[in-house]
N, C-alpha and C positions, 0 to 999 in steps of 0.2 A: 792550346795552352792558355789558362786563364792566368790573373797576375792578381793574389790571395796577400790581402793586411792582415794580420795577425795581431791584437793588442790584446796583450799579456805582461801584466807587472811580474808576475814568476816563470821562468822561462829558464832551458840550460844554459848556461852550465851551472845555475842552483840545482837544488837535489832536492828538494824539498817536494811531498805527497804533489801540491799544488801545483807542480811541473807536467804533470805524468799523463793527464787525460790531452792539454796543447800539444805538446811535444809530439803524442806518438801519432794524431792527426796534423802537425805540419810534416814529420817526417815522411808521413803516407802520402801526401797529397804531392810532396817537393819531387815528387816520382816523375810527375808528367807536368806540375806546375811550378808559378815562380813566386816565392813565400818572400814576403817581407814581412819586418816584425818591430813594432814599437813597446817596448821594455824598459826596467828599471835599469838602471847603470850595475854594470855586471863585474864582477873581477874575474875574470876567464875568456877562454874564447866561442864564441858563438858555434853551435853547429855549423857544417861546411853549405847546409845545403841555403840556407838566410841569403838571399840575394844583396838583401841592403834591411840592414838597422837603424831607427833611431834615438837615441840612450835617452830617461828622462832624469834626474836629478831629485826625488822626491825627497818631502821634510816628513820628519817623522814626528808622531803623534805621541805628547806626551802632558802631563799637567792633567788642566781640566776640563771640562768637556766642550767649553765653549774655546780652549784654544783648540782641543785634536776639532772641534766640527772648520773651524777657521787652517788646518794644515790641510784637512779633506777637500777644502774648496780650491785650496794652493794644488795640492794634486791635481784635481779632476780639471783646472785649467790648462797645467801643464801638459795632463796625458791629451787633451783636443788638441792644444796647439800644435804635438807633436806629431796628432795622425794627421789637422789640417794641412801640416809641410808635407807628409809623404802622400797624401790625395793627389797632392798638386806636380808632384816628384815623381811617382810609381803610378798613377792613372790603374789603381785595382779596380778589380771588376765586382769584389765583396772585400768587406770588413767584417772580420769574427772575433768579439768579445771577449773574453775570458776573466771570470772573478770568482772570488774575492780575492784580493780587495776591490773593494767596490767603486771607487773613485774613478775606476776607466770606464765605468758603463755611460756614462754622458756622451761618449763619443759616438754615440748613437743618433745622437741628433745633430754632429760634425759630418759620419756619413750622410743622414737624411738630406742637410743642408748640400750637399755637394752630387747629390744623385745617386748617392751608393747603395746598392741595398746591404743591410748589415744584419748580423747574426749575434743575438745577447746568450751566452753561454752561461748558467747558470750551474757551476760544481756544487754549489751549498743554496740552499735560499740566502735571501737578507731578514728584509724586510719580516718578511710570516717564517722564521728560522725557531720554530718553538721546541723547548726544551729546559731545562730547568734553570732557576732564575729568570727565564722570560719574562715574566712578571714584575720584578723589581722597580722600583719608582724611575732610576737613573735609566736602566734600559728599556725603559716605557718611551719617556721623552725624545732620546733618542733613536729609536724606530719610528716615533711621531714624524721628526724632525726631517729626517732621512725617508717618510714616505713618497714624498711628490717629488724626490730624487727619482727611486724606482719606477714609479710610475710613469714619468716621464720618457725614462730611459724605455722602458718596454712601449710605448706609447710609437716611439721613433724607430724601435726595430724591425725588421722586415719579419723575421720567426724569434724566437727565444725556445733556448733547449735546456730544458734538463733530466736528472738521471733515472728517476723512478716516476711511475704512475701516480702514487700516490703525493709527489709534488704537481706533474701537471695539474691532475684534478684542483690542489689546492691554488696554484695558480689562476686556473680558472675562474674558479671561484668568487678571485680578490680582483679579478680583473676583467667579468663578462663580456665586455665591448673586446675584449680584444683575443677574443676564444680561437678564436683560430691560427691564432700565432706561434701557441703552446706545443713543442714535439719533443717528445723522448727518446734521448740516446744514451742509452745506458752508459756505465764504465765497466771495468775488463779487467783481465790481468795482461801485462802487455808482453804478449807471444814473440816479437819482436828482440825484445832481451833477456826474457827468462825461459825459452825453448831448451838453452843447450844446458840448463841444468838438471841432472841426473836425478830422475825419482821413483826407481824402480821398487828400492825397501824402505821403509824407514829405519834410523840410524842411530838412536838415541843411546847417549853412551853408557846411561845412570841404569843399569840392566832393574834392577828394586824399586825407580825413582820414577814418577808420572810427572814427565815434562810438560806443565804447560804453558803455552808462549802464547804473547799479544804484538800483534805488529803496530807500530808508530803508536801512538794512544792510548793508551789502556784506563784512566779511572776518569778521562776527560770530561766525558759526554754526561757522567751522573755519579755525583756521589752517596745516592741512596741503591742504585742497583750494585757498587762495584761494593758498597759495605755489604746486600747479600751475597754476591760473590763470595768476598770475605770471611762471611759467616760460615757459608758452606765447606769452605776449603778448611776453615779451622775445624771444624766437625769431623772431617774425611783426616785429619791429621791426629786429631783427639783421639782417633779409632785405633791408631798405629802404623795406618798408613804410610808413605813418603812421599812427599812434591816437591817442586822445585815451579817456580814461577817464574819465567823469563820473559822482562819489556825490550824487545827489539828495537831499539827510540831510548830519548831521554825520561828519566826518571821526572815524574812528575810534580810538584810541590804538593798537592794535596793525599799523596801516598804515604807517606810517614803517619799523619792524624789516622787517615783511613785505616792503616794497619793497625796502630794502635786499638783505637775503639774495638776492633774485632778481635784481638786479641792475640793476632800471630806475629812469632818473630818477622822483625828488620828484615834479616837476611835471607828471609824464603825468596823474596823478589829481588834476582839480579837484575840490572838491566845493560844493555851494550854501548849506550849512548848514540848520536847519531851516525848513522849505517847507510852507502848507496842502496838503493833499490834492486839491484841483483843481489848484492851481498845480502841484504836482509830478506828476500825468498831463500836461500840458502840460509838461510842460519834457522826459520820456521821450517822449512822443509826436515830440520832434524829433531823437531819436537812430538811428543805424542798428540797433544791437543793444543786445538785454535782455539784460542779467546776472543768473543767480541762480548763489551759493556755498554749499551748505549738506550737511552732514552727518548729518543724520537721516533715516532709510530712511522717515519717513512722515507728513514736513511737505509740506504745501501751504500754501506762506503765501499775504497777501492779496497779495502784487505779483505772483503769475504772473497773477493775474487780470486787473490791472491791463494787463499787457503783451498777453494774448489780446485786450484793447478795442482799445488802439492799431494789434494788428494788425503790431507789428514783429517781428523773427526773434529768436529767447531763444535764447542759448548756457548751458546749466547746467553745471555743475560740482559733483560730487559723485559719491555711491556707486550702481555700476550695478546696476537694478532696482529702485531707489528709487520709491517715486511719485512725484516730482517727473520721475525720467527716462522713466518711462512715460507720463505726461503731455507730454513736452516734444515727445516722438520722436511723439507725433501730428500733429503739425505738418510739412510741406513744411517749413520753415526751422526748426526746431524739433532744437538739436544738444546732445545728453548726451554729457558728456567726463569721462575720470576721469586722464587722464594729460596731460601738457606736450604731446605729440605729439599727439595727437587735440583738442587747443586750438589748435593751432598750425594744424591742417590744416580745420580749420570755421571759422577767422578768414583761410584761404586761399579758402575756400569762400564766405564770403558776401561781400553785395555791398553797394552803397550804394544809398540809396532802396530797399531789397527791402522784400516783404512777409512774415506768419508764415505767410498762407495765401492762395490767392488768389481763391477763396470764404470770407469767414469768418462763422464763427456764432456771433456772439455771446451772442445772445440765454440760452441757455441757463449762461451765466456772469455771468449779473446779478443781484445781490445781490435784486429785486425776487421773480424764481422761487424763491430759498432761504428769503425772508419770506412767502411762501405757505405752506409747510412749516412755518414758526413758528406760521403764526395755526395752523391746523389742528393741531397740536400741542396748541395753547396754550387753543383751542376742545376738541377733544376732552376734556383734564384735568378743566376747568371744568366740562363736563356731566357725567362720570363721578361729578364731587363731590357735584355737586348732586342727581343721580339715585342715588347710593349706590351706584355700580358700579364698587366698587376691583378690580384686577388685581394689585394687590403686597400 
């Protein structure tokens, strides 16, 4: 039985996406080990299985950027001092990372400092997070400013993980001296809590009406792909078609202008507001099509995985040869669009009640297969320490 730190600023009992990849690797691991956890101050109660927590008190980021860079360094103090007390408290045998926010990754050099080996879990990039506005003057400086953060941070870790290939390589990259630290573990939909929901037909009630749903996010990632989205759904509407567009999440601020410019009513897009994470696989599980918009040649976020359980058709939207389109275009109903027209003509294309596949294999996209990969990750570190058999 090993004795696992966990520092994670989002943690249960929030609900928020950024819970979901920690959570269901401490849950897996509290099986046979003993999980401690340093986290934001929570209003709720901890999971039963957390041995021992220690809450941090963080100032929130607001004004200008020289005060949020001056709250980030108030954070990233407090999250060390808080893992230095449980080093010294809980004697774990690894520390595993988890961000953004990115303030807790310094803690990498609180384990190093104390003999720990630690694990930099990387859900999003920071730093090389390219995607639109990347370029802007203010968020130029600031990923300047914030590089020899990262750098640092990775410099101290024992591995750093993240979810697609096409990050490692970029990691690599921007970090050659430390290529070997780089491993990918993908995310999942988490089989854990969304098994016992029923998805044998699909169930949409609008019998005339092509449901399509976006889970958490929908115009975030870009707002030049979500206006062709846009374009396309008004064309397919123009025709005399019917949709219905439902955001599973809160309605976005940049969705009213986006609607506009394209031209379709307000009201085609309901949304639910915020939703737990079972409830909202149930509520897409009763859509005809998945929506993903996004802009980065090498996100896989967690809802495509989400949408491979339920087994419905994904129309993506974004830049082609992305992995997300390479991912998508494996699928029978599986449609990558980068133009109004090619939206227009896969929402001609599908159907109501369809499926994504008509064998589908889930299995191999469950968060439960990627937590095998953790433990053995997180086994191997452990014995190397103990037996004296560093590789870095």
């Amino acid at each position: 039985m090993s004795n696992i730190l966990l520092v994670a600023a989002a943690f249960p009992p929030d609900q928020g996406v950024g819970t979901l990849r920690i959570s269901s690797l401490a849950a897996y691991m509290s099986k046979k080990d003993n999980i401690f956890l340093v986290t934001n101050r929570k209003k709720g109660e901890l999971p039963a299985y957390i041995k021992k927590a220690s809450f941090v008190d963080i100032c929130t980021e607001s004004g200008s950027f020289k005060n949020n860079l001056n709250t980030f360094r108030v954070n990233q103090k407090k999250y060390q001092s808080a893992v230095e007390g449980m080093i010294k408290e809980c004697h774990p045998d690894i520390v595993i990372i988890s961000g953004g926010p990115f303030f807790t990754f310094a803690c990498t050099k609180t384990a190093k400092k104390h003999g720990v080996p630690s694990i930099l879990d990387f859900r999003d990039p920071w730093i090389f997070d390219i995607r639109e506005g990347w370029y802007s003057r203010s968020t130029m400086v600031e990923r300047i400013v914030h590089l020899l953060d990262e750098r640092t941070a990775v410099a101290n870790a024992t591995r750093v993980t993240t979810v697609t290939d096409g990050w490692v390589k970029l990691f690599k990259k921007f970090y050659p001296l430390q290529r070997s630290k780089f491993v990918k573990i993908e995310n999942g939909y988490d089989d854990a809590i969304v098994e016992s929901i029923k998805l044998d037909n699909p169930h949409t009630k609008m019998e005339d009406t092509l449901v399509i749903t976006g889970f958490g996010k929908m115009f975030y990632y870009s707002d030049k792909y979500s206006l062709i989205f846009l374009q396309g759904l008004k064309k397919y509407l123009d025709a005399g078609k019917k949709a219905n567009l439902l955001q599973v999440g809160s309605r976005e601020s940049q969705a009213d202008s986006l609607l506009n410019k394209a031209n379709v009513a307000q009201d085609v897009l309901q949304t639910t507001g915020f939703v737990d994470y079972k409830v909202g696989v149930q509520k897409i599980a009763e859509s005809d099509v998945c929506l993903i918009i996004d802009s980065r040649n090498h996100a896989l976020g967690t809802k495509l995985y989400d949408y491979i359980f339920i087994n419905r058709p994904i129309l993506f939207v974004g830049p082609k040869n992305s992995d997300l389109s390479k991912m998508v275009l494996q699928f029978k109903n599986g449609f990558a669009c980068t133009t109004g027209e090619e939206v227009f003509n896969a929402l001609q294309t599908l159907k109501k009640n369809d499926f994504l596949s008509e064998k589908p294999s889930r299995e191999q996209f469950k968060r439960e297969r990627q937590n095998k990969l953790w433990r053995d990750l997180i086994y191997g570190l452990i014995k190397n320490e103990k037996t004296g058999c560093h590789f870095l």
